[in-house]
C-alpha positions as CSV (number, residue, x, y, z in Angstrom):
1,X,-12.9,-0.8,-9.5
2,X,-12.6,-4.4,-11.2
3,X,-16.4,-4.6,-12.5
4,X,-16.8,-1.5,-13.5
5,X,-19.4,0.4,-10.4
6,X,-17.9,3.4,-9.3
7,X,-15.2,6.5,-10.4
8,X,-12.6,4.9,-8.9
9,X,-9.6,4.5,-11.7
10,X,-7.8,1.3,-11.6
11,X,-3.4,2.1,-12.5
12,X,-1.8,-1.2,-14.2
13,X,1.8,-1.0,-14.6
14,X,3.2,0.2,-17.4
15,X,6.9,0.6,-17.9
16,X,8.8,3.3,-19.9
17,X,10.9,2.6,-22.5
18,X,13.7,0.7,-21.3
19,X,12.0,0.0,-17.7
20,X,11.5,-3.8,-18.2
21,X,13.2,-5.0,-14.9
22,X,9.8,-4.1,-13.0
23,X,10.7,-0.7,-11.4
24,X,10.8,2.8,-13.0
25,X,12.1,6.0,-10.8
26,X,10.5,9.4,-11.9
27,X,9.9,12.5,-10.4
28,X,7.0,14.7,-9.3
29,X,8.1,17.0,-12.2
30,X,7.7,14.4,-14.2
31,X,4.4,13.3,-12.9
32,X,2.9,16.5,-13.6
33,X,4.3,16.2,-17.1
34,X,2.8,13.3,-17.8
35,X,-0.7,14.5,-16.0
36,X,-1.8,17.4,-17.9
37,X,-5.4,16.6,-17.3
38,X,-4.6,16.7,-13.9
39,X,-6.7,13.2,-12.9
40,X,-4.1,12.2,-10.4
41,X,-6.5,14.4,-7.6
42,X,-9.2,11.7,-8.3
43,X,-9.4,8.2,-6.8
44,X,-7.1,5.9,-8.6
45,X,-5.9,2.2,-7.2
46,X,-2.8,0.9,-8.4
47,X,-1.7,-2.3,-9.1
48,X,1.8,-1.6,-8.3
49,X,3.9,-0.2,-5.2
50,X,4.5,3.7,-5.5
51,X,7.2,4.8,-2.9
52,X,8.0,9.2,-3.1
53,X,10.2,11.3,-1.5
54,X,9.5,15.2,-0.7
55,X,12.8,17.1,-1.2
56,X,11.3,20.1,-1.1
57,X,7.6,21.9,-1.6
58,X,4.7,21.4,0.1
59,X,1.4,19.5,-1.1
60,X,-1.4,16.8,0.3
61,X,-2.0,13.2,0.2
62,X,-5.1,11.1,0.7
63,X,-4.8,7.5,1.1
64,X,-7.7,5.0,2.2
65,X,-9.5,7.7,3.8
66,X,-6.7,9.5,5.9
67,X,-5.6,12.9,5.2
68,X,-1.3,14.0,4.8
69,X,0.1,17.2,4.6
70,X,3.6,17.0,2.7
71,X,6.4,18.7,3.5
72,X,10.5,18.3,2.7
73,X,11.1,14.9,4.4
74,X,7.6,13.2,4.2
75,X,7.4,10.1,2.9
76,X,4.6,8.3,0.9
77,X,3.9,4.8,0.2
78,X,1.3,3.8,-1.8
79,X,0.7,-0.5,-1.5
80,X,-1.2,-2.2,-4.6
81,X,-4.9,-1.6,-4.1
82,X,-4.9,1.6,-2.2
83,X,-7.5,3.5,-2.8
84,X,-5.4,7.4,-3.0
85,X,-5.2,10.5,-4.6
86,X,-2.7,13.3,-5.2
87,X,-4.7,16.4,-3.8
88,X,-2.2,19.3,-4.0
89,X,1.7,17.8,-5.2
90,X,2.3,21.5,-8.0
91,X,4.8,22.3,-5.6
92,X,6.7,18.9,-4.7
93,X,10.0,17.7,-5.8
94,X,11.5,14.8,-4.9
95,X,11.9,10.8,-6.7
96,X,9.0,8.7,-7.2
97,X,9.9,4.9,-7.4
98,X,7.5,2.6,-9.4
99,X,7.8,-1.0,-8.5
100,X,5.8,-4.3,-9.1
101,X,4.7,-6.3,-6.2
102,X,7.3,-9.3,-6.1
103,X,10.3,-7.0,-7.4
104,X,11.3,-6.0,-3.9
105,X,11.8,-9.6,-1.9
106,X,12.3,-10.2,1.8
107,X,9.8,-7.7,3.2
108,X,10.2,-7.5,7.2
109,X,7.8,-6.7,9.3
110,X,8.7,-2.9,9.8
111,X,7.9,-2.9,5.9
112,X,4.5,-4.4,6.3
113,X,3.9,-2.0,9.2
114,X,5.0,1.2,7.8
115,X,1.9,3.6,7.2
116,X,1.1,5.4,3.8
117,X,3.1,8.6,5.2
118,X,5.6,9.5,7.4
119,X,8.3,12.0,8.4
120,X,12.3,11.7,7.8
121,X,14.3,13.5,9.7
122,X,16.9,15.8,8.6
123,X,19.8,13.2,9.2
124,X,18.0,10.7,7.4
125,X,16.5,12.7,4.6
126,X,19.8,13.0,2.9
127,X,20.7,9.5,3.1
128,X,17.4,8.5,1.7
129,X,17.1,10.8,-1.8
130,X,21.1,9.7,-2.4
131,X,19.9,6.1,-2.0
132,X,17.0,7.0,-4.4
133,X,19.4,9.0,-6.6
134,X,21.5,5.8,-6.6
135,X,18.3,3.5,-7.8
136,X,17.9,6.3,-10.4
137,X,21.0,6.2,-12.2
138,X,21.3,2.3,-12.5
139,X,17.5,2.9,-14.0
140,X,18.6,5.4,-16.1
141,X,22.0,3.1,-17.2
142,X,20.0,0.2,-18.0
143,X,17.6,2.0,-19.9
144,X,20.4,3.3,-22.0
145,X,22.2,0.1,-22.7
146,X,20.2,-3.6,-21.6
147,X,23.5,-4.7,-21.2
148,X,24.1,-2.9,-17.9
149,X,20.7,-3.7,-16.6
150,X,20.8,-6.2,-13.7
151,X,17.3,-6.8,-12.1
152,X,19.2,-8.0,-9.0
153,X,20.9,-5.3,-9.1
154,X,18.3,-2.5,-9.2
155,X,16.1,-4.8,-6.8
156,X,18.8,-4.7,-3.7
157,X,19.3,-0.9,-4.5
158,X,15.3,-0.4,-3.8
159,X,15.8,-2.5,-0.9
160,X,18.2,-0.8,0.7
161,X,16.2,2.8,0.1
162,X,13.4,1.1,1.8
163,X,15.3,0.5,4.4
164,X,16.8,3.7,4.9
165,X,13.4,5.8,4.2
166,X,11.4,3.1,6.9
167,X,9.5,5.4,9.8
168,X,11.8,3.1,12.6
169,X,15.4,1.7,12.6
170,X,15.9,-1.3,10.5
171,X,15.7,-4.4,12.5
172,X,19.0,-5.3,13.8
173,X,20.7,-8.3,12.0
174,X,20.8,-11.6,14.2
175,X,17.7,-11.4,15.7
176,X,16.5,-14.5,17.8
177,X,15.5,-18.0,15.7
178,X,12.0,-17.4,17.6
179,X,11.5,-13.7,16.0
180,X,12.6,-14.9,12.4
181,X,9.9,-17.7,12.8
182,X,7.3,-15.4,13.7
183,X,8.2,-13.1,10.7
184,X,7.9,-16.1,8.2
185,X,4.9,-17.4,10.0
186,X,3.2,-13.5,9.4
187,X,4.2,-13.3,6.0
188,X,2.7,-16.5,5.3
189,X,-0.5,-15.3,7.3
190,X,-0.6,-11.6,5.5
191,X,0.1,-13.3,2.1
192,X,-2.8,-15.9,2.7
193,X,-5.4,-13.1,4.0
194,X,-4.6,-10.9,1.2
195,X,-5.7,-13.9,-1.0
196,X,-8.9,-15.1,0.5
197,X,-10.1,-12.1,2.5
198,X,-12.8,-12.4,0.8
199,X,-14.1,-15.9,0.9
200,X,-12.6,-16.7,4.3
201,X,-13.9,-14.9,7.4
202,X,-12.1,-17.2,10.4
203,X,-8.8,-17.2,11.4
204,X,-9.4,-21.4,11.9
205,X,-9.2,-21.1,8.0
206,X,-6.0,-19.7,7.4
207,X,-4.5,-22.3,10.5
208,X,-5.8,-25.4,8.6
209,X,-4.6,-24.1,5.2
210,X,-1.0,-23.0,6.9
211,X,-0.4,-26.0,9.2
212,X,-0.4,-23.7,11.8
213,X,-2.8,-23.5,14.8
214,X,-4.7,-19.9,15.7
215,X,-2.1,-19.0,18.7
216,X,0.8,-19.5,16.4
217,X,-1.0,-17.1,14.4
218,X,-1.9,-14.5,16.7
219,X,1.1,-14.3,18.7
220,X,3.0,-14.0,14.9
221,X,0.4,-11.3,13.8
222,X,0.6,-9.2,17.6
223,X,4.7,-9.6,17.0
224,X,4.1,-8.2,14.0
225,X,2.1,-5.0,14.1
226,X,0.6,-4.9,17.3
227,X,-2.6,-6.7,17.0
228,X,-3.9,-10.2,17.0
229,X,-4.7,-12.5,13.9
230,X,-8.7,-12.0,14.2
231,X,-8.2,-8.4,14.5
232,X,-5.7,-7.9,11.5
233,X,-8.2,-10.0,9.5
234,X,-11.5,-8.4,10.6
235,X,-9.1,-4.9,9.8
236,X,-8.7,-5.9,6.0
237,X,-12.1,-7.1,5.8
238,X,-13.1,-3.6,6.6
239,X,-11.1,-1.1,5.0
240,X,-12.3,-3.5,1.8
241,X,-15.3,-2.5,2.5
242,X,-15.0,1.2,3.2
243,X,-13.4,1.0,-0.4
244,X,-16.4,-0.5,-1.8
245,X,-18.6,1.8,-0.1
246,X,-17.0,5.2,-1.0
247,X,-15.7,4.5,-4.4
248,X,-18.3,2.3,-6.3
249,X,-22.2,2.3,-6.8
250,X,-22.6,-1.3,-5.4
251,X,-25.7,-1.5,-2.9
252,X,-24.7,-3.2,0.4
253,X,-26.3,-6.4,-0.7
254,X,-23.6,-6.4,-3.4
255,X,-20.4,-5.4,-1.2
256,X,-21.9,-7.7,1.1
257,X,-22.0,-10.5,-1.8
258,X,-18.0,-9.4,-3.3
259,X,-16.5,-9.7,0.4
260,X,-18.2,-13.5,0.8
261,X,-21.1,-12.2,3.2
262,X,-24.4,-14.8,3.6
263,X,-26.2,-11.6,3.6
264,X,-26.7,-7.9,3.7
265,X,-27.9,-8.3,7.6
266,X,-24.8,-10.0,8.5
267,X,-22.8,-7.7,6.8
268,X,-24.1,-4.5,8.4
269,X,-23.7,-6.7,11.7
270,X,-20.0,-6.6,10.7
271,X,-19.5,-3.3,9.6
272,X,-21.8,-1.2,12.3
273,X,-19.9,-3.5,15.2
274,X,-16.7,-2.3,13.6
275,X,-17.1,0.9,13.2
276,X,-20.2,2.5,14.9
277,X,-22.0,3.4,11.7
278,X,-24.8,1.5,9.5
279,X,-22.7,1.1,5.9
280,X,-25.2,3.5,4.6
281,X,-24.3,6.3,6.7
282,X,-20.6,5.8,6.4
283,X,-21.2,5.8,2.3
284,X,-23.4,8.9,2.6
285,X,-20.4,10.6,4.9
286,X,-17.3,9.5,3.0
287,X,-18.4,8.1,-0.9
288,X,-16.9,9.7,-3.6
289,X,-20.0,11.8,-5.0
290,X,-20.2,13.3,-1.0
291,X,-16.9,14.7,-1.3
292,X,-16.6,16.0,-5.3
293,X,-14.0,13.4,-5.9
294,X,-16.4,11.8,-9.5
């Protein structure tokens, strides 16, 4: 992590030769290539998006603590700060698009929704590796000759793979003024959470600082992804701390400090009334040294 507790391996981006627009698309070949140490089966947190395809081959995923077996037509995406590992890709194929946060604008709500791994169908399937094969060769172009690159370019053709590799249907176009403003209004609220998670703790604190009131908030938030503002706070507040817990040797007084706790009490309060288990016991069940992964 950022200060240095723990085995957990922090991945800044870093473009290939010729990648300067802020996405690269490789392959799991290529991966393995690149990986002859074979570190990508330990705990690693990028600082980038990571969005892969299976064409074909088998292999696992681990991402925040859930388990995915990959198959031809899985998808995976891995969001800056996830906490993942590859645990069995040798037999994968398939693109792997590399993207900085910011390159790919606009994101709906289906995007914010979407979970680290899903299943394409076989209609779909095809659709999505010729849109990533599409995104490839204008990479590929522009890493040949600058002249032909065109960040807008390469940016709309990632946008419109995401949009044919989302889980659901895109969202149809003319939707109601009163849906658009609840998507703004959650963007806002997920961008703000994701910056001050850790200092603020109240969903009053992200109204104030918005110019929104709480039931603007929640009913954006439940539109959304299903649950209110509180709950999609008190949710990122967690899984923060599940991170800290498995993957670093802070004691609970020092998550409890980094996630803007008074104390450890009040922390343990938090954590045991969201999940049933004393921070301890959830470190001894699911750290990194319980399961091999340091």
């Amino acid at each position: 992590m950022e200060s240095g507790h723990g085995a957990v391996r922090q991945l800044r981006y870093l473009p290939g030769v010729g990648s300067v627009h802020g996405v690269e698309v490789i392959d799991f070949a290529g991966l393995r290539r690149m990986d002859g140490r074979r570190r990508r089966v330990l705990p690693q947190r990028p600082g980038f998006h990571v969005l892969a395809l299976i064409a074909s081959g088998t292999g696992g995923h681990e991402a925040d603590f859930r388990a995915h077996r990959l198959a031809r037509g899985s998808v995976v995406w891995i969001r800056p700060g996830m906490v993942h590992r590859w645990s069995d890709v040798d037999s994968c194929d398939g693109p792997l698009i590399l993207f900085r946060p910011g390159f790919l604008a606009g994101f709906t709500a289906a995007e914010a929704a979407a979970p680290a791994c899903w299943q394409l169908d076989r209609q779909r399937l095809p659709l999505a590796l010729l849109a990533a094969e599409h995104l490839g060769r204008e990479h590929e172009a522009s890493a040949r000759d600058p002249r032909l690159g065109s960040p807008a370019l390469l940016s709309h053709l990632l946008a419109a793979l995401v949009l044919r590799a989302l889980p659901d249907p895109p969202a149809r176009t003319g939707a109601a003024p009163a849906a658009d403003h609840r998507a703004d209004v959650f963007h806002a609220y997920r961008a703000a959470v994701e910056e001050r998670f850790t200092e603020w703790h109240r969903v009053a604190d992200y109204a104030r600082a918005l110019g929104y009131d709480v039931r603007t908030l929640t009913r954006a938030t439940r539109a959304a992804t299903g649950t209110g503002a509180k709950t999609f706070l008190d949710q990122r507040v967690l899984l923060e701390a599940q991170r800290l817990l498995a993957h670093t040797d802070l004691p609970v007084a020092g998550c409890a400090r980094r996630l803007g706790f008074r104390d450890a009490g009040n922390f343990s309060t938090f954590f045991r009334r969201q999940t049933a288990t004393p921070p301890a016991t959830w470190r001894a069940a699911y750290g990194t040294a319980a399961t091999g992964g340091s």
